[in-house]
C-alpha positions in Angstrom: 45.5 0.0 37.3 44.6 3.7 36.6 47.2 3.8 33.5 45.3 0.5 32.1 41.7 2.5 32.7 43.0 5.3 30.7 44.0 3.5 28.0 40.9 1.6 27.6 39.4 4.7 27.6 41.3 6.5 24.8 41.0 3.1 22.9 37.2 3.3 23.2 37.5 6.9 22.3 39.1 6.1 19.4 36.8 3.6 17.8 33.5 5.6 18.7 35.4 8.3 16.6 36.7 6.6 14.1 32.9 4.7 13.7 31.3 8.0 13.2 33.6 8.9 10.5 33.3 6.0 8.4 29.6 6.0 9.1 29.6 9.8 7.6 30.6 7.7 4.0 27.8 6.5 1.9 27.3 2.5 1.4 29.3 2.3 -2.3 26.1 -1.0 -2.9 23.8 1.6 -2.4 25.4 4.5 -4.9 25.8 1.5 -7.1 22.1 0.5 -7.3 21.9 4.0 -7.5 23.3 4.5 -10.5 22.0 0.8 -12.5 18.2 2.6 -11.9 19.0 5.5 -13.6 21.2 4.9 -16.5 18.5 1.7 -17.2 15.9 4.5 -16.8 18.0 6.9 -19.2 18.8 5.0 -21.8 15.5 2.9 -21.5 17.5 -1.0 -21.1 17.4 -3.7 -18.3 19.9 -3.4 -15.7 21.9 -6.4 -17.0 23.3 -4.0 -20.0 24.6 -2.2 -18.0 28.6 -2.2 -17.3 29.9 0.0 -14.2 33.2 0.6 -12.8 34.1 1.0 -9.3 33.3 4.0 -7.3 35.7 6.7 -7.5 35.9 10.0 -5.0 35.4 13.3 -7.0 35.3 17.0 -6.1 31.9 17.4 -5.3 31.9 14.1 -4.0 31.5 10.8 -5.5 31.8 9.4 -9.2 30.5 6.2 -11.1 31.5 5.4 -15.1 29.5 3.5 -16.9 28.8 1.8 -20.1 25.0 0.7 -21.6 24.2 -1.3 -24.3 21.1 0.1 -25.8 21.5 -2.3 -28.9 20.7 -0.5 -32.4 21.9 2.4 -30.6 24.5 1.5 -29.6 26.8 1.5 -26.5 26.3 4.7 -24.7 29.1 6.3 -22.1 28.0 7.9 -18.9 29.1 9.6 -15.3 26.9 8.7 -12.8 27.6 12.0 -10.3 26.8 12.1 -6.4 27.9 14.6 -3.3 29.3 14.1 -0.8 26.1 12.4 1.2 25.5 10.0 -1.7 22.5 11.7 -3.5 22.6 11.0 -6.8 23.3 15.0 -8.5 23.4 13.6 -11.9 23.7 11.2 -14.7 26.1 12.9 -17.5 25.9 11.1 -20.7 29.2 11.5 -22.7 29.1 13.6 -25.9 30.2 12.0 -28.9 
């Protein structure tokens, strides 16, 4: 009986611990949004011309690319850049 406490114990351990962790990560929806309100705010377009690509993990912390149509002008290339709490750092338009 004591053996079967212990391991319900360790197993609860284990999930609390392993919860925290993945709660440390931001929500990738929320980066996402994140990163449609700015580029549509940087390159002056609705939200529907804008292309993304998934989330990627970066040095500083997390990464989004992205592609706007901003008509006459063009499609225009971007990075999207956040740390590692999910604040959006900066939007980095490729140079042509």
């Amino acid at each position: 009986m004591r053996h079967s406490a212990l391991i319900l114990a360790a197993s609860l351990g284990l999930a609390v611990a392993t919860g925290a962790a993945a709660s440390d990560r931001p929500d990738p929806g929320k980066l996402t949004n994140r990163c449609l309100d700015a580029a549509a705010k940087k390159f002056d377009v609705k939200n529907d011309y804008i292309q993304l690509q998934p989330l990627q993990a970066a040095d500083s912390g997390y990464a989004i690319a992205g592609t706007a149509d901003a008509g006459i002008d063009g499609k225009k290339n971007f990075t999207c850049q956040f740390d590692k709490k999910g604040k959006l750092a900066n939007l980095v338009p490729d140079a042509k």
